[in-house]
C-alpha positions in Angstrom: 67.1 10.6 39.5 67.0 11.1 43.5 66.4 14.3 44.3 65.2 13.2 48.0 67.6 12.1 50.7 69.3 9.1 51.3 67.2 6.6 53.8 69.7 6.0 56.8 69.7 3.3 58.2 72.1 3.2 60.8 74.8 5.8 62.0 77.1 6.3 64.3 80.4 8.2 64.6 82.3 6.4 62.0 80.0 4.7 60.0 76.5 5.3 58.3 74.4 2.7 56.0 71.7 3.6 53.7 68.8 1.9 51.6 70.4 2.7 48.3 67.6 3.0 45.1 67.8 0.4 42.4 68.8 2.0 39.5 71.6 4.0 41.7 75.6 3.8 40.6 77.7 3.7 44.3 80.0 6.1 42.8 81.3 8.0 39.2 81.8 4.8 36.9 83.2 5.2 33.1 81.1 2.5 32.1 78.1 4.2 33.4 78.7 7.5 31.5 75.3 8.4 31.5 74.7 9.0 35.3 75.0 12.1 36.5 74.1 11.6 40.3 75.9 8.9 42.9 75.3 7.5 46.5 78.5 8.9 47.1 78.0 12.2 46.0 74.5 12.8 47.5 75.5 11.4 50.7 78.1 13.5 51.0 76.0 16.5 50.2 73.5 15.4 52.9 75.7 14.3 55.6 78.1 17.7 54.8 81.3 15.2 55.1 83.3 12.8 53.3 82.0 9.3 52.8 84.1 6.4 52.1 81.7 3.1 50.3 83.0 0.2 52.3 81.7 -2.5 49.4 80.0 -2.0 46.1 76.3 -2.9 45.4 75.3 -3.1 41.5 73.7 -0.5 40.2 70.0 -1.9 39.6 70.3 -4.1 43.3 68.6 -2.0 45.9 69.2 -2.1 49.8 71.7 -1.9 52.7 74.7 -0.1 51.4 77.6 0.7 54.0 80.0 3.8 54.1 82.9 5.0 56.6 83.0 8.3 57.6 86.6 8.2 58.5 89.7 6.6 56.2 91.2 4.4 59.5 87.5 3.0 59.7 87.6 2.5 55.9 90.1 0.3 56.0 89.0 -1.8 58.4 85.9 -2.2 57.4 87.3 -3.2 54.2 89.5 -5.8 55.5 86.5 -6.8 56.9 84.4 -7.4 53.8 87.3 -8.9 52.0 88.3 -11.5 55.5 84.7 -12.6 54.5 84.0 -11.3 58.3 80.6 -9.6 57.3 77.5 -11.8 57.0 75.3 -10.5 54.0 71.8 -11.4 52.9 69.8 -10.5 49.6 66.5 -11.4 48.7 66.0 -12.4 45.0 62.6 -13.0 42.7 64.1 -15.4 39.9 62.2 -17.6 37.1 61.2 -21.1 37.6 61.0 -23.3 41.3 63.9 -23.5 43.0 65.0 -26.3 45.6 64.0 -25.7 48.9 67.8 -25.3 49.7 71.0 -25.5 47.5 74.6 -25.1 48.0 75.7 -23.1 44.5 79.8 -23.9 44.5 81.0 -22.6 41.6 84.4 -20.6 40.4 83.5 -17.7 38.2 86.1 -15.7 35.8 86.8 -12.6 36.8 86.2 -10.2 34.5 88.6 -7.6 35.0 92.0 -10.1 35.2 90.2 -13.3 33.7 91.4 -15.5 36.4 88.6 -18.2 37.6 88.0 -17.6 41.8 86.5 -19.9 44.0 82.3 -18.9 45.0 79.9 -19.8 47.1 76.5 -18.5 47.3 73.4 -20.8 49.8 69.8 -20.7 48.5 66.9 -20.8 50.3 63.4 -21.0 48.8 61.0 -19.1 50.7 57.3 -18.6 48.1 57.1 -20.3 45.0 54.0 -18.8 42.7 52.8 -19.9 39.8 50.5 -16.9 37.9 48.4 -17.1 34.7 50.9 -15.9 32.2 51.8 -17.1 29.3 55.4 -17.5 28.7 56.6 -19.4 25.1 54.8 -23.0 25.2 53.7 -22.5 28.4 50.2 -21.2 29.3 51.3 -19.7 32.7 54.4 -18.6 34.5 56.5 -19.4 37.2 58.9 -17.4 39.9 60.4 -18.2 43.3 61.5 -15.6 46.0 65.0 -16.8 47.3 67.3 -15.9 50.3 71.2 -15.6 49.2 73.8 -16.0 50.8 77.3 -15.2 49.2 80.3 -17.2 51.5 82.6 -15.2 49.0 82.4 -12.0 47.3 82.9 -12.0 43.8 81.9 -9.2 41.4 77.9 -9.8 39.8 78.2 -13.6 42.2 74.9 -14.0 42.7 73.6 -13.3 39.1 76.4 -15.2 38.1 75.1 -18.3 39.9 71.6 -18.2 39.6 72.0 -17.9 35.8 74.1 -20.6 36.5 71.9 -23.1 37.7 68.8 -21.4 35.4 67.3 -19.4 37.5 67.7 -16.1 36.5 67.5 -13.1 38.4 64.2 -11.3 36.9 65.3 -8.1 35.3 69.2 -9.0 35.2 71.1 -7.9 32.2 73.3 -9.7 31.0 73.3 -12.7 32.8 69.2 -12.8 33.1 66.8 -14.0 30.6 66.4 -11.2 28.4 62.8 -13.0 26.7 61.4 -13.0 30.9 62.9 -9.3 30.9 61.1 -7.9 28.2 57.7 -9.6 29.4 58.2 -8.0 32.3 58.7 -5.0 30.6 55.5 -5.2 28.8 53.6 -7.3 31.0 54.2 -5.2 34.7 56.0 -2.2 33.4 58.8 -3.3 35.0 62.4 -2.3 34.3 65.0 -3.1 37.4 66.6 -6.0 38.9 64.6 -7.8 41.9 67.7 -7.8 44.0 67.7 -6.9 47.3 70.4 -6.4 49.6 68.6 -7.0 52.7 70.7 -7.6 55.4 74.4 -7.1 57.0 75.8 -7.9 59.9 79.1 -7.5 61.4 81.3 -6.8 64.7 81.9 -2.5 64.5 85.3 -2.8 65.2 85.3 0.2 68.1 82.8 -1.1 70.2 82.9 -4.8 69.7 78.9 -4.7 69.5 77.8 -7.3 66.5 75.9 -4.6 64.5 72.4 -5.9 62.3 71.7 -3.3 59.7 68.3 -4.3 57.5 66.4 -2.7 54.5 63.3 -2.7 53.9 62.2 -3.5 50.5 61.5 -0.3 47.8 58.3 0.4 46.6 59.2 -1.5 43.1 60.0 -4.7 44.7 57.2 -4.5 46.8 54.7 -3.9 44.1 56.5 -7.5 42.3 55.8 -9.2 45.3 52.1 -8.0 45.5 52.0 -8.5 41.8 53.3 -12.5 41.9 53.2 -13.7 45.2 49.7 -11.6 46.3 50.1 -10.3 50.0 52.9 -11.1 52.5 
C-alpha cells in the first residue's frame, strides 16, 4: 500500500515523527492479518535503523505518529505518554452539530481486561455545514469538524466518546454509524476514518526544549473538507 517514504516530520538524534497514512497498521498486528506492510517496518527500512513506536495511532487515523530511535529514549517517552505529560490534538469530521464546547467525561471498558477506566476527551466545534443530501427522513445532511482533546489515553477514546454522545466519527467502524458510512461510500467514494492526529507536544527529555510536532492533513481528508465544508 505505501510504496513512497514516510513524511518526516521532525528528527533528531533520538527521536523522529512521521505523518502516518490512514489506512496504515503501526506495527504487525494478529487481528490485522491481512497487512503486509507497517510504519514500523518501512521506517526502519528508510531510516536504515531500529525504530521504537512510542504510542499507537489506529489504523484508519492519519497524522503525527512518534518513534524513539534508541530503547533508553523509548522508555521515557513512554512514561511520558502514559504520565499524561504529552499534549495531543486530533481533528475529527463527525455527523450532526456539535456544541461549541463540551467536556466528554466518561469511563470506557477496556477491551482487552474488561475493567471500566476513567476518560476525558474536550470538544471544540470549529465549522458546522449543512449540504444537500439526503440522509433517511431528512432532505439534507449535516457534519461538524471538531478539535479533541484526550486528558487520558484509552484505547479507540475518542471514537468511543463521540459515539457516545452521537456524534460519530464519519467512517469509524465499529463504533460509527455504519448507514452515514456506507453513504459515504457511495455518495464521495469514500472509505477511511476522518481522524486526524494533528498535533503533539511535549518536553524532549535531553534538551528540555517543549517540542510542537504538526501534520498536515492527507489528501483524503482534505478532499472531505473541500467536499463539506467548501474552501478553508
Amino acid at each position: 500500500m505505501v510504496s513512497k517514504p514516510l513524511p518526516i516530520l521532525y528528527q533528531s538524534a533520538d527521536l523522529v515523527a512521521i505523518n502516518k497514512p490512514h489506512g496504515l497498521l503501526v506495527h504487525r498486528s494478529m487481528i490485522a492479518s491481512d497487512a503486509s506492510e507497517f510504519a514500523v517496518q518501512i521506517l526502519r527500512d528508510q531510516l536504515g535503523q531500529r525504530v521504537y513506536p512510542v504510542h499507537r495511532l489506529d489504523r484508519k487515523t492519519g497524522g503525527v505518529l512518534l518513534f524513539a530511535l534508541t530503547e533508553s529514549m523509548n522508555s521515557i517517552m513512554q512514561q511520558q505518554f502514559m504520565g499524561a505529560l504529552v499534549d495531543k490534538k486530533y481533528i475529527a469530521i463527525v455527523r450532526g452539530y456539535t456544541p461549541d464546547e463540551q467536556t466528554i467525561d466518561y469511563p470506557l471498558r477496556n477491551d482487552e481486561t474488561g475493567v471500566s477506566q476513567e476518560a476525558v476527551t474536550h470538544l471544540k466545534t470549529l465549522r458546522q455545514t449543512e449540504i444537500p443530501l439526503p440522509f433517511g427522513k431528512h432532505p439534507t445532511s449535516r457534519y461538524s469538524l471538531v478539535e479533541l482533546t484526550p486528558a487520558t489515553g484509552r484505547m479507540h477514546q475518542l471514537r468511543k466518546h463521540m459515539a457516545h454522545i452521537l456524534h460519530p466519527i464519519i467512517g469509524d467502524r465499529p463504533h460509527g454509524c455504519n448507514k452515514q458510512n456506507k453513504l459515504f461510500k457511495e455518495h464521495f467514494e469514500m472509505n477511511t476514518m476522518l481522524l486526524h492526529a494533528q498535533q503533539i507536544e511535549f518536553v524532549h527529555p535531553v534538551t528540555s526544549e517543549v517540542i510542537t510536532i504538526t501534520a498536515p492533513f492527507q489528501a483524503e481528508f482534505e478532499r472531505m473538507l473541500g467536499a463539506l465544508f467548501g474552501k478553508m
